[in-house]
C-alpha positions in Angstrom: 93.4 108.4 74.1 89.9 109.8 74.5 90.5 112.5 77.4 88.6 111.7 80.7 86.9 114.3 82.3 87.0 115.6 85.9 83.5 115.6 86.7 84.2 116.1 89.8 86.9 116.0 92.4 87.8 116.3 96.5 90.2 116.1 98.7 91.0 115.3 102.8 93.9 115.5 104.0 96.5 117.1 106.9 95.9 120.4 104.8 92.0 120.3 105.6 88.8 118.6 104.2 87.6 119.6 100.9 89.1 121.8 98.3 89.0 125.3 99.6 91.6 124.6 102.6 93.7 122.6 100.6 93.8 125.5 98.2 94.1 128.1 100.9 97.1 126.3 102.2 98.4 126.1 98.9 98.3 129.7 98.1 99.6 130.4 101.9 102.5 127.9 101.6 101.3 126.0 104.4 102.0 122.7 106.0 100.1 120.5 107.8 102.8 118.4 108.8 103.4 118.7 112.6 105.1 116.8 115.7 102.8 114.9 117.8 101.8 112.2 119.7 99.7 109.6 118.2 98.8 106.0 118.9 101.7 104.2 120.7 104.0 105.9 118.2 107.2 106.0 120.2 109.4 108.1 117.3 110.8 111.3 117.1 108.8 112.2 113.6 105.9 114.1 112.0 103.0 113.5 111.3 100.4 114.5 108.5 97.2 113.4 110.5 93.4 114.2 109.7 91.7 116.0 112.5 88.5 114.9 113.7 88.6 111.3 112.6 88.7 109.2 115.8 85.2 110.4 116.6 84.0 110.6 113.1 81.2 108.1 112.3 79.9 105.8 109.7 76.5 105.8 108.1 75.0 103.1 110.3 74.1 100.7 107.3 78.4 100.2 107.1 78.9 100.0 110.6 80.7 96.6 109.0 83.4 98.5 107.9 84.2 100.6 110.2 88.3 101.3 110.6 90.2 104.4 110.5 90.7 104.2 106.6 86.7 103.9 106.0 86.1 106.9 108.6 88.3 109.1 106.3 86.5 107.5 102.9 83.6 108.7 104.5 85.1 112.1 105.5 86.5 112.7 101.7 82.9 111.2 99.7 80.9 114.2 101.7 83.2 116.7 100.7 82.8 119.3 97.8 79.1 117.9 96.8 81.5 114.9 95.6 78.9 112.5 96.5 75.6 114.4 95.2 77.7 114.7 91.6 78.2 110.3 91.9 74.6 110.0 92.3 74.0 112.2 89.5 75.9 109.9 87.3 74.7 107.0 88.5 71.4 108.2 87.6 72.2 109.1 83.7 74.8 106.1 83.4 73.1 103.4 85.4 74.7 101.6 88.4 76.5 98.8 86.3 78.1 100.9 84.2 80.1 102.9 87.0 82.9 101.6 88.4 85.3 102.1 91.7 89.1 101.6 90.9 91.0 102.9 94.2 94.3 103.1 95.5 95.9 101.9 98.9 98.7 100.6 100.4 97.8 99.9 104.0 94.1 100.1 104.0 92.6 99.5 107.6 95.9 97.7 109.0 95.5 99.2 112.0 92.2 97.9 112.9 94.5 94.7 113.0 97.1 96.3 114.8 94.4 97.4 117.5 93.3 93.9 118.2 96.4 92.6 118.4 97.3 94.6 121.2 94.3 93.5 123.1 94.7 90.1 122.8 93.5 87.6 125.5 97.4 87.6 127.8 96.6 84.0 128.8 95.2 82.5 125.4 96.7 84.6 122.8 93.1 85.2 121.0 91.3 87.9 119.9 88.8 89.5 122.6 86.9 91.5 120.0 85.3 91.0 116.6 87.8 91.3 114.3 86.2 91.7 110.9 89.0 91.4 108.2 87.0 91.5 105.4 85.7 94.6 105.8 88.3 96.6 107.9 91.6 94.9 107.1 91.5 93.4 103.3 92.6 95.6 100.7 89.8 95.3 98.9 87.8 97.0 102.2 87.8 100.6 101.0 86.5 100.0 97.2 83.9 97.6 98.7 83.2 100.2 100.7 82.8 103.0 98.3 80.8 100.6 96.2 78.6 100.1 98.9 78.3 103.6 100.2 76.6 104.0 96.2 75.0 100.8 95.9 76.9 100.4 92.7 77.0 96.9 90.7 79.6 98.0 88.0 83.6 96.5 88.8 85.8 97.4 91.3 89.3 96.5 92.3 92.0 98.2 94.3 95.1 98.7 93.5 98.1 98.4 95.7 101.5 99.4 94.3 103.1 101.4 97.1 103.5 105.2 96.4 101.5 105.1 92.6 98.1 103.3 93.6 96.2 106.1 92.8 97.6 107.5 90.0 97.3 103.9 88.0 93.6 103.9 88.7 93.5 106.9 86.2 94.8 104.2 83.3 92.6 101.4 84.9 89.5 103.2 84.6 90.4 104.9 81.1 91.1 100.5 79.7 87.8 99.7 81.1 85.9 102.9 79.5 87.9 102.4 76.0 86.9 98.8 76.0 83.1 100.1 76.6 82.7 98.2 80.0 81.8 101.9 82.0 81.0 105.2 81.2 82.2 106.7 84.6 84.5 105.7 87.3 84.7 106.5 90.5 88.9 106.6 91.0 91.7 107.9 93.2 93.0 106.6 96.9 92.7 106.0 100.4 95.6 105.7 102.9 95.5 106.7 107.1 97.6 106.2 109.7 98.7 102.9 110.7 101.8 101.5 113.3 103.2 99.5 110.4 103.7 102.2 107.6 105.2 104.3 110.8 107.8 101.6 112.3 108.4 99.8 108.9 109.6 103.0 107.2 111.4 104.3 110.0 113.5 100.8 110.0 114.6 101.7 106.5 116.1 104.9 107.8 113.7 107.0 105.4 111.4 108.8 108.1 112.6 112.5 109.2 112.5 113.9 112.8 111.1 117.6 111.3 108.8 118.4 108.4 110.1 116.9 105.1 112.3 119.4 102.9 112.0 118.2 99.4 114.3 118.7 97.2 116.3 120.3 99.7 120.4 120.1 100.7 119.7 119.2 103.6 116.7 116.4 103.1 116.9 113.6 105.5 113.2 111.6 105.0 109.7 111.8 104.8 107.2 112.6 106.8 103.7 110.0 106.7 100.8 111.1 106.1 97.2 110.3 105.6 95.2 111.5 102.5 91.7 110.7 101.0 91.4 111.7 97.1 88.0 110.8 94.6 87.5 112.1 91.1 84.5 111.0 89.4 85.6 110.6 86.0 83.5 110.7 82.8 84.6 110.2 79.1 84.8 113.7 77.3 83.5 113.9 74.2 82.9 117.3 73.7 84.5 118.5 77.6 83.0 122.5 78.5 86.0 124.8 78.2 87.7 125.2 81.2 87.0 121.9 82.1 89.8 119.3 83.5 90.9 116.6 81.6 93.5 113.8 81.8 95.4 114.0 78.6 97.8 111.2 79.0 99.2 108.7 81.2 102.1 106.9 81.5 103.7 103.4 83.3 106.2 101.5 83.4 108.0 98.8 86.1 111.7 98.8 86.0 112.3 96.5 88.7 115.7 98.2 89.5 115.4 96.8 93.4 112.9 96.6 95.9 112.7 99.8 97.8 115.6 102.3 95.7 115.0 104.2 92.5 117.2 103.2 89.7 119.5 105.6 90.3 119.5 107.4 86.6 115.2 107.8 86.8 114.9 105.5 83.7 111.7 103.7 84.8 110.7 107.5 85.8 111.5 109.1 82.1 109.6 106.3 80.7 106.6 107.0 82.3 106.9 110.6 81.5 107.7 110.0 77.9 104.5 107.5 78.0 102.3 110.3 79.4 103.2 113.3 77.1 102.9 110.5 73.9 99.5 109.8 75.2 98.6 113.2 75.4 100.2 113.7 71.9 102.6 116.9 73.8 106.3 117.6 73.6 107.4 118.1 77.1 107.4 122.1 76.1 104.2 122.2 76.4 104.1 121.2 80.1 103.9 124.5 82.4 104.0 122.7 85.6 105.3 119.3 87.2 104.4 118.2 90.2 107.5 116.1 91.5 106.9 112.8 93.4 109.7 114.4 95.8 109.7 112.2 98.9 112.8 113.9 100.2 114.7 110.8 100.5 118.3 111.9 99.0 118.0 108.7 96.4 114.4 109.6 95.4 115.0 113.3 94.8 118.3 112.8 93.0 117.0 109.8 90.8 113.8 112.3 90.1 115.8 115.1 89.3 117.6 113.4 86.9 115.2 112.0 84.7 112.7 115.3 84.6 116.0 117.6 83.7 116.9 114.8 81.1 113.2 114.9 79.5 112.4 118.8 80.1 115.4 120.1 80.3 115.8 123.0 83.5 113.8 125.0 82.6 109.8 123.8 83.6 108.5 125.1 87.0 108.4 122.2 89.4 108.0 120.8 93.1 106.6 118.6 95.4 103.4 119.3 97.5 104.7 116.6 100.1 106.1 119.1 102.0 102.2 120.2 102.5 100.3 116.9 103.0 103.0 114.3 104.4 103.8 111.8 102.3 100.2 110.0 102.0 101.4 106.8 100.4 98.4 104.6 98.4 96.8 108.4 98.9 100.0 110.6 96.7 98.9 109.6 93.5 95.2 111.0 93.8 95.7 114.4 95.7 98.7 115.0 94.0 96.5 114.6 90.5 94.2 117.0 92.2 96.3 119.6 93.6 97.7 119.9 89.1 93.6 120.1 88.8 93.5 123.2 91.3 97.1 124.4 90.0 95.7 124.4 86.2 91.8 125.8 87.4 93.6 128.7 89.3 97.0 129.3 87.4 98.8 128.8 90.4 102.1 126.9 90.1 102.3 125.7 93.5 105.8 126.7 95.5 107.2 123.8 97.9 106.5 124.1 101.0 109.7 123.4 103.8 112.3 123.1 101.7 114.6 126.1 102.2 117.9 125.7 100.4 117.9 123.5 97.1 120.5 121.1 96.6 123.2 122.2 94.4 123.5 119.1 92.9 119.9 119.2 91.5 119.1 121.0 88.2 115.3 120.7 87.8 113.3 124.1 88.2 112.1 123.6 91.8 110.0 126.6 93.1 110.4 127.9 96.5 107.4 130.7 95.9 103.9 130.2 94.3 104.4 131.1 90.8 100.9 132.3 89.4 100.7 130.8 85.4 98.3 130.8 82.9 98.8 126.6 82.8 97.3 124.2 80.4 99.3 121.1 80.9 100.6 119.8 84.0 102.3 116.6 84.8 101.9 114.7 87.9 104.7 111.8 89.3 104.2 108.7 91.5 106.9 107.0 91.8 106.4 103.4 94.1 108.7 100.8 95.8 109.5 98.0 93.3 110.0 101.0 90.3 106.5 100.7 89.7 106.2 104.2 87.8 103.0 106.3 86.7 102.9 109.7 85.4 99.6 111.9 83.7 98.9 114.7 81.9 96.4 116.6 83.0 95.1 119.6 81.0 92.5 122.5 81.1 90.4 123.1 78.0 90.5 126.4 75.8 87.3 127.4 74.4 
């Protein structure tokens, strides 16, 4: 494949908005998982919550789409002079020919869930004005993002569980090899919602304390609630130093609705996919960051398919102990955080685990590991065994 260039990327999540917190905490092995109270939530969990977004506002032209997942699209556009570097393109490529591919799972469900609750007690009707198009549907955050530009190019969302935002990445790259687009607006959107809190806790797969990946005595995740953009471009003749996805991987093996397949073979073909992309040998790859939900099944299924494709040997963890697991969201930061790991040569140490299972052989780091990197591999792994993997790589000069 032609690589696609990182143009430019951002952030928002528990760790902070923007880059430099999320780096800070990175390099300080910091969470920003915590115990608290939130909504109704009646659970003994944590939480990976954005501060600040209850009061946060829209631009008044899309008050229309106003909902907890918008207020953080919002938050994560006017990061990192992410939106200034859009408009930028939009004036040298033209506003058909730049297109929004996002990721989601939830979108603004809890707008829903808000005006449910404050239903009429006699009639059973809705008291407010409950917009679904433009808080509820899935589609709400890309229209949103499109309109927030005033772009006319495509735009979709995706909404495969865990890798939403990681397929984007091949979506956009198909539409720019077929010569629909020269840029693409990608990554993923996920917040808060009473449904992604309850319905996971029913399958036994939430944790009363910060998630532990990868760790003996892992018992769940922890939700979270993420925002990621990169503004990809086609890279021709990419600057050196600059960010590239190299390769990327999918595949769907179906194995059951909500469990790995327990040997990571849907996992090791996206991986293999990626690095043949890429045209590497899974040598080459200095740093991998893990899907690692800390879910026993997930960790173990992982495990097994990166130490039957690498080997033991290739540094490796999961940056879910730092964000919360961010759902339709993972895919995008997670791309990001290999962005920052390759920029800065920092292999990223996980952050809560604290004694690895015995039983898993991968290379999991439990301290920053600082690495002149030039290909890292990022996992998202969603219910159903819909699987995505990249490469993403730093040019040499």
């Amino acid at each position: 494949m032609l690589p696609l260039h990182l143009a430019a990327y951002t952030m928002t999540s528990a760790l902070g908005a923007g880059l430099a917190p999320t780096l800070d905490a990175l390099r300080d092995q910091r969470s920003g998982v915590r115990s608290m109270h939130w909504e109704t939530v009646d659970l003994d969990t944590c939480m990976g919550a954005v501060d600040g977004l209850d009061a946060y506002a829209l631009r008044e032209d899309l008050h229309a789409f106003d909902c907890r997942n918008n207020r953080l699209a919002q938050m994560g556009l006017e990061q990192d002079g992410f939106a200034a570097a859009v408009r930028e393109a939009i004036t040298r490529h033209g506003k058909d020919r730049v297109g929004v591919f996002l990721g989601t799972s939830t979108s603004g469900i809890l707008s829903a869930e808000l005006a449910y609750r404050h239903r009429d007690p006699g009639t059973g009707q809705f008291t407010g004005n409950v917009d679904y198009q433009h808080s509820h549907n899935s589609y709400s955050v890309g229209d949103f993002v499109r309109s927030y530009f005033g772009l006319n190019g495509p735009a979709f969302v995706v909404s495969t569980a865990c890798s939403s935002s990681a397929k984007v990445f091949g979506n956009a790259q198909r539409m720019m090899a077929c010569g629909l687009i020269d840029a693409a607006i990608v990554g993923g959107v996920d917040s808060l919602c009473l449904t992604t809190l309850y319905g996971f806790n029913s399958l036994q797969l939430v944790s009363n304390r910060p998630c532990r990946p990868f760790d003996a005595g892992r018992d769940g995740i922890s939700i979270g609630e993420a925002a990621a953009f990169v503004l990809l471009e086609r890279a021709d003749t990419p600057p050196a130093g600059a960010i590239v996805v190299s390769g990327i991987g999918e595949s769907s093996d179906a194995h059951h609705m909500s469990s790995p397949h327990p040997q990571g073979l849907g996992a090791r073909q996206a991986m293999q996919a990626a690095l043949d992309m890429a045209g590497l040998v899974p040598g080459q790859i200095g740093y991998i960051n893990l899907h690692g939900t800390a879910t026993p099944s997930n960790d173990a299924s992982e495990d097994k398919a990166v130490s039957s494709l690498f080997g033991t040997g290739t540094p490796c963890s999961s940056t879910k102990g730092h964000t919360g697991h961010t759902l339709g969201a993972a895919g995008g930061i997670e791309a990001i955080i290999c962005a920052l790991a390759l920029q800065h040569g920092l292999a990223p140490g996980g952050c809560g685990t604290e004694k690895i299972d015995a039983e898993l052989t991968s290379n999991y780091l439990l301290a920053n590991r600082e690495l002149p990197l030039q290909h890292a591999l990022s996992n998202s792994f969603g219910f159903g065994g819909s699987n995505c993997s990249m490469v993403l790589s730093r040019v040499e000069a």
